[in-house]
C-alpha positions as CSV (number, residue, x, y, z in Angstrom):
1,X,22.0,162.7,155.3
2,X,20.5,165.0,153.2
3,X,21.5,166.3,149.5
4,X,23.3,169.1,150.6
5,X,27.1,168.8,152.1
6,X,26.7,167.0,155.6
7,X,27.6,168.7,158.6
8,X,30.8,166.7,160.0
9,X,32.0,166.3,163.8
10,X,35.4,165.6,164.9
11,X,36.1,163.3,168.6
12,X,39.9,163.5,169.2
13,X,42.4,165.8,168.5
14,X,45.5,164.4,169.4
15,X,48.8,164.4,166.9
16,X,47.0,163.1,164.2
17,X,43.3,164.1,164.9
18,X,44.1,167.3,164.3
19,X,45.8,168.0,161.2
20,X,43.0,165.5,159.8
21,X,40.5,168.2,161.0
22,X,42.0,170.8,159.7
23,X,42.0,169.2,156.4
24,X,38.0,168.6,156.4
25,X,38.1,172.7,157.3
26,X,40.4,173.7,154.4
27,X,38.5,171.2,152.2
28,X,35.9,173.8,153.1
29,X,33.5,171.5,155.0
30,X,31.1,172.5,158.3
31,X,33.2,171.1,161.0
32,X,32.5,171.0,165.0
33,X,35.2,169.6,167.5
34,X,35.3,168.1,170.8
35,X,38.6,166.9,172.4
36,X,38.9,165.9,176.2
37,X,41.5,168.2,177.0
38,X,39.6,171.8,175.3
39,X,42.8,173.8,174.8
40,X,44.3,171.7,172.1
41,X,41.3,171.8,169.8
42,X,40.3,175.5,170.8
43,X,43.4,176.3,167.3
44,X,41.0,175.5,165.0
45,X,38.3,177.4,165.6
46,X,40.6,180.1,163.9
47,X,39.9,177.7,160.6
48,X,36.4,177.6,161.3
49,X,35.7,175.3,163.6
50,X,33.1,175.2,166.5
51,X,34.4,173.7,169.8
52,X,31.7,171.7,171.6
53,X,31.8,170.8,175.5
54,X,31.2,167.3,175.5
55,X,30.8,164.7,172.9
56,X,26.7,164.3,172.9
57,X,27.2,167.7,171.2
58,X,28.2,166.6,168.3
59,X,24.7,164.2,167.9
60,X,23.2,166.2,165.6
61,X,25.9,166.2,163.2
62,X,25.8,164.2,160.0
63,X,28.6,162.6,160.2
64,X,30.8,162.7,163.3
65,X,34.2,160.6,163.1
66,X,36.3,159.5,166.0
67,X,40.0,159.1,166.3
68,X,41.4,158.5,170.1
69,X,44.0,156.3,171.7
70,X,42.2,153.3,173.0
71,X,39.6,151.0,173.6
72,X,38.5,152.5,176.7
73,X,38.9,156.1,175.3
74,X,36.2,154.9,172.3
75,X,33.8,153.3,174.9
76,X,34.0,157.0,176.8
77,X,33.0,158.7,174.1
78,X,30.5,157.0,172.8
79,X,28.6,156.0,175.6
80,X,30.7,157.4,179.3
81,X,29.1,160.6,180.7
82,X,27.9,162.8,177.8
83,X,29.2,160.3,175.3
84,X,28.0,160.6,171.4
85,X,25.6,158.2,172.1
86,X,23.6,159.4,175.4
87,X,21.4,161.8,174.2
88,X,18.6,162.1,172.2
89,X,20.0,162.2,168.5
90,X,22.5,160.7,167.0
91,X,24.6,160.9,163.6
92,X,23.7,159.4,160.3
93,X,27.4,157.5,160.4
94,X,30.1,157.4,162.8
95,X,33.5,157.1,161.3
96,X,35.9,155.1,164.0
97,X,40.0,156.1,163.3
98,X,41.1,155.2,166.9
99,X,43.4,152.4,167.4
100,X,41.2,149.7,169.3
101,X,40.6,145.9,169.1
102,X,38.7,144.2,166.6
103,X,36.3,143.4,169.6
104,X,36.0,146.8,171.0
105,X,35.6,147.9,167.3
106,X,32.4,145.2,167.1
107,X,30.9,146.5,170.5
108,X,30.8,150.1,169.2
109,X,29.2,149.3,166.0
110,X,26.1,147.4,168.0
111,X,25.7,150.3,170.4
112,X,25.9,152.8,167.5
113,X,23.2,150.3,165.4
114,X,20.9,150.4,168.4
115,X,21.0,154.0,168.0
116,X,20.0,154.4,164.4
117,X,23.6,155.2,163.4
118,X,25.7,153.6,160.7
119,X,29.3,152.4,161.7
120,X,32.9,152.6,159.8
121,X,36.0,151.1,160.8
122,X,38.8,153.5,159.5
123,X,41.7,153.0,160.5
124,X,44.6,155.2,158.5
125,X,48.4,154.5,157.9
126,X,51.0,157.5,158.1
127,X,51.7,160.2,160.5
128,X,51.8,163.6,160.7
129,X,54.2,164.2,158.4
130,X,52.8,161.9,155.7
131,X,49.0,163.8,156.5
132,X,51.2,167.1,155.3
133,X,52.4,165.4,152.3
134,X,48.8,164.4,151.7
135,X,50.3,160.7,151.2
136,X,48.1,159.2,154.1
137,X,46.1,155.8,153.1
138,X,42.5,154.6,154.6
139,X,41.0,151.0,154.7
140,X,37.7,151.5,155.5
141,X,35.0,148.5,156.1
142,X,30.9,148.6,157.6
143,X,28.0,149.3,155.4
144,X,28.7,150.0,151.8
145,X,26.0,152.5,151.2
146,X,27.4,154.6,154.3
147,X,30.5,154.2,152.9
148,X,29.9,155.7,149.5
149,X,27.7,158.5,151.3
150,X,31.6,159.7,153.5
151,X,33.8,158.5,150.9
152,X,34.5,162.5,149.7
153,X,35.1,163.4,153.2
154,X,37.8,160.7,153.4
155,X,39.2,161.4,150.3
156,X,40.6,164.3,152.0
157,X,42.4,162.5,154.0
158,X,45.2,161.3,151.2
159,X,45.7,159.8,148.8
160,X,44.3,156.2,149.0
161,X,40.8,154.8,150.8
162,X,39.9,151.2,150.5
163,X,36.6,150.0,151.0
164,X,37.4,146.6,152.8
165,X,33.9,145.1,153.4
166,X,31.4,144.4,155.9
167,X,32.3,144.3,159.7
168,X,35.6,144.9,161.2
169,X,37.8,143.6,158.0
170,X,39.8,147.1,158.1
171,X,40.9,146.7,161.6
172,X,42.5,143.0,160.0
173,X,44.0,144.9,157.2
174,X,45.3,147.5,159.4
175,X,46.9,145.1,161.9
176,X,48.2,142.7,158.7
177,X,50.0,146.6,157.3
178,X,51.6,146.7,160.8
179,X,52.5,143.2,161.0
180,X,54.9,144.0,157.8
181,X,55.8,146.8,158.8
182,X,57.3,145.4,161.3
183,X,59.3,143.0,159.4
184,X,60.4,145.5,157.1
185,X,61.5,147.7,159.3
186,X,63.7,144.5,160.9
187,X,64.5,143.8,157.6
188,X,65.8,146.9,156.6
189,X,67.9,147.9,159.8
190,X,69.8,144.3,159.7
191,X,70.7,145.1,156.1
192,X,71.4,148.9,156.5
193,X,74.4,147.6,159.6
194,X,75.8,145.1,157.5
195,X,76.3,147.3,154.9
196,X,77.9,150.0,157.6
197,X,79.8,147.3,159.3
198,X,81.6,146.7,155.7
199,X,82.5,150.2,155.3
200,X,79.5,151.8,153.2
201,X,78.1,154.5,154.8
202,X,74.2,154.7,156.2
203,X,73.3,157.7,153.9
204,X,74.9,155.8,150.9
205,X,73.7,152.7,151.3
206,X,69.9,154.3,151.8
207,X,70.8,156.2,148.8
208,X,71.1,153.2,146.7
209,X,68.5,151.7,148.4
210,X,65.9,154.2,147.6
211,X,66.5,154.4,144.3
212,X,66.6,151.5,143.5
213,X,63.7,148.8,142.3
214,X,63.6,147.9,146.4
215,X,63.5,151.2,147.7
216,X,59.8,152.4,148.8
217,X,58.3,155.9,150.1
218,X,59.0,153.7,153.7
219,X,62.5,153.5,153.3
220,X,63.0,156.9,152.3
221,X,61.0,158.8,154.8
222,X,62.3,156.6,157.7
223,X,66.3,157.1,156.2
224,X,66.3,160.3,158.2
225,X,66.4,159.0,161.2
226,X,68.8,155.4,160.6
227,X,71.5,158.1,159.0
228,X,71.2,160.8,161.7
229,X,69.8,159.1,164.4
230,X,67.1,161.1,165.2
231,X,63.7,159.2,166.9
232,X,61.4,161.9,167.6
233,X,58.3,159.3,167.6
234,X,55.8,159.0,165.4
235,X,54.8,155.5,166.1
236,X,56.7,153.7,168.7
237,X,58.3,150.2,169.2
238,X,55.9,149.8,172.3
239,X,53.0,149.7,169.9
240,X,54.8,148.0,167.2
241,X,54.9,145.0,169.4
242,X,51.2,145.2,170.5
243,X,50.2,145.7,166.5
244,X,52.8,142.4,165.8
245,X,51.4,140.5,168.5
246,X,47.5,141.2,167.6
247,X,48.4,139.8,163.6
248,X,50.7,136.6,165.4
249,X,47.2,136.0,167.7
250,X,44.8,136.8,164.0
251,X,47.5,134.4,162.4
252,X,46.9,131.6,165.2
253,X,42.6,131.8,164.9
254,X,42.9,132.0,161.1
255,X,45.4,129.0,160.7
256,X,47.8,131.4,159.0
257,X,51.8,130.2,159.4
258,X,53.8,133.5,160.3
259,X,57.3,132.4,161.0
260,X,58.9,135.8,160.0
261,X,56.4,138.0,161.4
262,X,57.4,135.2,164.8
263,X,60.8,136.2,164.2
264,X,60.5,140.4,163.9
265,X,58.1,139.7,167.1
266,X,61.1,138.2,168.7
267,X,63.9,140.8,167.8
268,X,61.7,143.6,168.8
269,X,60.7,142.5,171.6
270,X,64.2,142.4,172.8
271,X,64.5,145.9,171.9
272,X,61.6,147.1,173.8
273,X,63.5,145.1,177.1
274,X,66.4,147.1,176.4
275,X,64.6,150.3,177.2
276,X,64.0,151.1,173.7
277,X,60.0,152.1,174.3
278,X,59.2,155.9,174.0
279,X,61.7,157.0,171.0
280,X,60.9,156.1,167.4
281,X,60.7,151.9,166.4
282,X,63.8,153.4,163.8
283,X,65.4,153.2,167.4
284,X,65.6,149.3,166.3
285,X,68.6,150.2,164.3
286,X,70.1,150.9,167.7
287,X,69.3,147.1,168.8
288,X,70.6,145.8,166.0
289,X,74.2,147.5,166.1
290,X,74.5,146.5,169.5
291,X,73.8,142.9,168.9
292,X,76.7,143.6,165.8
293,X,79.2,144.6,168.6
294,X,79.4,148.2,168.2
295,X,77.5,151.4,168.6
296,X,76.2,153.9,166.0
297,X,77.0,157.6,165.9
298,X,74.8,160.0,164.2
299,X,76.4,161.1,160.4
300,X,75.0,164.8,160.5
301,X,74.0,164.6,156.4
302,X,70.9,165.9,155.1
303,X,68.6,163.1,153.8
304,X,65.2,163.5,151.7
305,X,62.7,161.8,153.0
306,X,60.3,162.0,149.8
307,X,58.0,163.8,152.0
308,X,58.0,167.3,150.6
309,X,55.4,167.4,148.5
310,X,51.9,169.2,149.9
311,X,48.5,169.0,148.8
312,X,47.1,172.4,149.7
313,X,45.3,170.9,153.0
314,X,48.8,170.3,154.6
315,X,48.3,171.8,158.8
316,X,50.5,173.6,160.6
317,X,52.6,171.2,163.7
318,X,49.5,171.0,166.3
């Protein structure tokens, strides 16, 4: 890249992909924007954005980061018909944010080393609503120096980007955040129907919860949904389970002991056999107050989630 403000490219506009390219566009950056399906990146060209065809469009771009769903949607775009990699040219760096396997992850950064271009593992934690908030967190890992050269861009992102190390450490930290969250979020629904099933009510026992030395920016933007019963997803207990069994399998080849991470595996497994697989994993609340012997009704309160403050580079719902 040169001295002056690289020119940035954007794979994957999905839920999350977008409001993350809208922030580079209010951060004021040169932004260009494929997505498979046209129409649902063709809103930000109204920020600035230029919509390319195909991904090979986006070669000559400085930096050009990724974000899709899988690890055949990454191999697509990077080397499938008129993938990233297929041309002539390619970026300086190529900034990965799509939720594949540690292996895929590893593929992608030898194909994009054979093609002169650096590779970065980034996968984020937070949704939508936390992107708004400007609350979303990065782990990052791949070659320092390119790295340091995209560390502004990311810092756009959120609040928080962790350099992680060489390789594909920042997928292991990513699956190791996912492997708690699960257990927290076991954790806290167990707790949340005892406290119900002894006559405290959801919203008051959150209340205390959250402010208390316990409560976390989790527990308060999930209370929402355990008071009022409201699972709109933004990360489901489908892929909860995949992300808890990848950290059990990284637990077995590194020796590490995780009988509680075993456990959460367990419970929500039974939840996604009991149909519990497109809603919200705060659904698991649901599991849990069925296995109490009773069923939960919705309380109709309003509830802060501690989600309310903006940054300025906050996106409209894509």
């Amino acid at each position: 890249m040169g001295n002056g403000a690289p020119t940035v490219g954007w794979i994957g506009t999905g839920r999350m992909g977008y409001q993350l390219a809208l922030r580079l566009l209010r951060a004021g950056n040169d932004v260009a924007v494929y997505n498979r399906t046209k129409a649902k990146a063709e809103p930000l060209a109204a920020s600035g954005a230029k919509i390319v065809d195909r991904p090979v469009d986006l070669a000559d771009r400085d930096v050009v980061f990724i974000m899709v769903a899988a690890d055949r949607d990454l191999e697509a775009v990077l080397t499938g018909d008129g993938g990233l990699l297929t041309g002539t040219q390619a970026p300086d760096i190529i900034v990965d944010s799509s939720t594949v396997s540690p292996q895929v992850s590893a593929e992608a950064r030898a194909v994009a080393a054979g093609a002169g271009a650096g590779f970065l593992a980034a996968p984020v934690s937070g949704n939508p609503k936390v992107i708004a908030a400007g609350k979303l967190t990065v782990a990052v890992s791949g070659p320092k120096e390119a790295f340091d050269a995209v560390a502004p861009l990311l810092a756009t992102f959120g609040r928080g980007v962790t350099y992680c190390g060489e390789g594909e450490t920042a997928r292991l930290v990513k699956i190791a955040h996912n492997v708690f969250l699960g257990v927290v979020i076991q954790a806290l629904t167990e707790i949340t129907v005892l406290a119900e099933r002894g006559g405290v009510s959801r919203a008051a026992f959150l209340r205390f919860l959250n402010d208390s030395v316990l409560g976390s920016e989790f527990s308060r933007y999930k209370s929402p949904a355990l008071v009022n019963l409201d699972f709109h997803p933004s990360f489901t207990t489908v892929l909860l389970r995949k992300d808890l069994q990848l950290g059990l399998a990284a637990g077995r080849e590194l020796g590490v002991p995780m009988p509680l991470a075993a456990t959460a595996d367990m419970l929500i497994a039974q939840a996604v056999g009991a149909g519990y697989t497109g809603d919200d994993f705060a659904t698991l609340i649901l599991e849990q107050a069925r296995r109490s012997g009773y069923a939960l009704e919705a309380e109709n309160v309003e509830v802060d989630d501690g989600l309310a403050t903006d940054d300025g580079l906050a996106a409209e719902e894509a």
